[in-house]
C-alpha positions as CSV (number, residue, x, y, z in Angstrom):
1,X,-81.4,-134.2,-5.7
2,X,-80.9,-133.1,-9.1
3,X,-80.1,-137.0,-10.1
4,X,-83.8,-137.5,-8.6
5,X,-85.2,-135.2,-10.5
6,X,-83.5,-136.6,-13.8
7,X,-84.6,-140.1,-12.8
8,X,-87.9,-138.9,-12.9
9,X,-88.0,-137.4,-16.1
10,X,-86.2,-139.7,-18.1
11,X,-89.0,-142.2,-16.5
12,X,-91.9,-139.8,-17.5
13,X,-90.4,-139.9,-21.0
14,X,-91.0,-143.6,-21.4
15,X,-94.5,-144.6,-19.9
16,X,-95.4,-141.4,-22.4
17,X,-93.2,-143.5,-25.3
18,X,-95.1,-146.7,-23.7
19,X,-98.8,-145.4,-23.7
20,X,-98.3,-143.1,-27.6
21,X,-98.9,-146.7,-29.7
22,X,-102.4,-147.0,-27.5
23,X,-103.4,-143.4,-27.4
24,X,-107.3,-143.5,-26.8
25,X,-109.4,-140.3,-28.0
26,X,-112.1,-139.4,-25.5
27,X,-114.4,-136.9,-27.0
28,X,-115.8,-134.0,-25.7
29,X,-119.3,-133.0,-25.0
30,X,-121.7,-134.2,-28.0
31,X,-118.9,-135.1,-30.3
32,X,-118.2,-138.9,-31.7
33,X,-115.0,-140.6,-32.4
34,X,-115.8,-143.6,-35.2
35,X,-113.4,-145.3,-37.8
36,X,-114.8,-145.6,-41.3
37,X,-115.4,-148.4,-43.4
38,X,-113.5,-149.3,-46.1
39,X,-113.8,-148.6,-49.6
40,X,-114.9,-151.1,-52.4
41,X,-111.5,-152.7,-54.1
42,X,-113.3,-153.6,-57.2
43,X,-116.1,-152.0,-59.6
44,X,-119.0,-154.1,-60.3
45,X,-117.1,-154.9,-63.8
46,X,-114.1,-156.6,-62.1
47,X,-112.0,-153.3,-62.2
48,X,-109.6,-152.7,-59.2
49,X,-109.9,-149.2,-58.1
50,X,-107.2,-146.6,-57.0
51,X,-107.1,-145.1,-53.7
52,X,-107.4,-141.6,-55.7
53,X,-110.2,-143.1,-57.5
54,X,-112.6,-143.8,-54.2
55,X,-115.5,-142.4,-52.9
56,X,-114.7,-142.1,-49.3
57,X,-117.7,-143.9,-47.7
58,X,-119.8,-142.2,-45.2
59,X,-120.4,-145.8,-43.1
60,X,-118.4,-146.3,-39.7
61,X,-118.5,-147.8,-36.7
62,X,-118.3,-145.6,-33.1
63,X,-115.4,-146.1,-31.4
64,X,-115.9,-143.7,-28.2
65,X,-118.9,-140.6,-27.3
66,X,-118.3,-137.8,-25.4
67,X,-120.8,-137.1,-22.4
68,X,-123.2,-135.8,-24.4
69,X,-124.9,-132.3,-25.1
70,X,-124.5,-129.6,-22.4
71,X,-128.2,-127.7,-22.0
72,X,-128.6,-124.5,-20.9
73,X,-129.4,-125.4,-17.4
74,X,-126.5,-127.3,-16.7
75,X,-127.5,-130.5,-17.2
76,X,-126.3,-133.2,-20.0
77,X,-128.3,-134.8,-22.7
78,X,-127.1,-138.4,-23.6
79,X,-126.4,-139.1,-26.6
80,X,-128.1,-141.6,-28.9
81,X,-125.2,-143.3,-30.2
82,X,-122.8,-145.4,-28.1
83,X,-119.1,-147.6,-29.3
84,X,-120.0,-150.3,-31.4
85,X,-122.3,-148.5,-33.2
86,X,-122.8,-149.1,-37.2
87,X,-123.5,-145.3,-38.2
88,X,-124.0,-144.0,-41.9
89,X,-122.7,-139.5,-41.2
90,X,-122.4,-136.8,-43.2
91,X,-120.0,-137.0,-46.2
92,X,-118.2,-132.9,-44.7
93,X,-119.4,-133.3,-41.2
94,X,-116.3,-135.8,-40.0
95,X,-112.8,-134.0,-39.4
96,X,-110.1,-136.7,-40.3
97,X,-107.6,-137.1,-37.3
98,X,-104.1,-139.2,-38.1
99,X,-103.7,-141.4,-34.8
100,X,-100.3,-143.3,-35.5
101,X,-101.4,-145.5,-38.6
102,X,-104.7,-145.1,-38.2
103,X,-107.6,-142.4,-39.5
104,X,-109.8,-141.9,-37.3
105,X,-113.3,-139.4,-38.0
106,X,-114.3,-137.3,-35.7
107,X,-118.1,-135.3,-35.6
108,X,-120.6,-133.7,-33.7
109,X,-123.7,-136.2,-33.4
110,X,-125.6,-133.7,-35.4
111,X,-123.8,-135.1,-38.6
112,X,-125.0,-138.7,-37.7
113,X,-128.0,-139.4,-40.1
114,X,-128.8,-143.2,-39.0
115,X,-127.3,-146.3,-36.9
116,X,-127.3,-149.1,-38.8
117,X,-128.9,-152.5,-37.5
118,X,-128.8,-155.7,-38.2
């Protein structure tokens, strides 16, 4: 029994191993998960630019929503962003989260300003 019990462990241990390179982030309540664009390489003179030396933009696109906004009677406003979404946010609102080799930003939709068409 104790070789059962092993089994299943050392099982556990690799569909964990197996699913960690494809870990999806499911926000909570109102919050938004969204990646951020990338930064301009090259000034408008032809310069190339630093990493130290970027403004971080605050464009993205939504990669997952939570539910949406609990109310006080128990019932769930939906939110007005959904994934895909082109969003410009908050330059302090986003908390940076390291997901293997990726950043991802993670924010209430309070510190969404627009979605971005076309």
């Amino acid at each position: 029994m104790a070789a059962t019990a092993t089994k299943k462990t050392s099982s556990a241990k690799t569909s964990s191993a197996k699913t960690s390179s494809a870990v999806k982030l499911q926000p909570l309540g109102d919050r938004v998960v969204a990646r951020r664009d990338e930064s301009d390489q090259l000034t408008a003179g032809g310069l190339v630019l630093p990493d130290s030396a970027k403004d971080k933009p605050t464009r993205g696109v939504v990669v997952s929503v939570g539910e949406g906004k609990l109310n006080k009677n128990g019932t769930r406003t939906a939110l007005q962003v959904k994934a895909g979404d082109r969003i410009l946010f908050t330059t302090y609102g986003p908390d940076e989260i390291k997901m293997g080799d990726e950043t991802l930003l993670l924010m209430r939709e309070d510190d969404i300003l627009a979605i971005v068409e076309g």
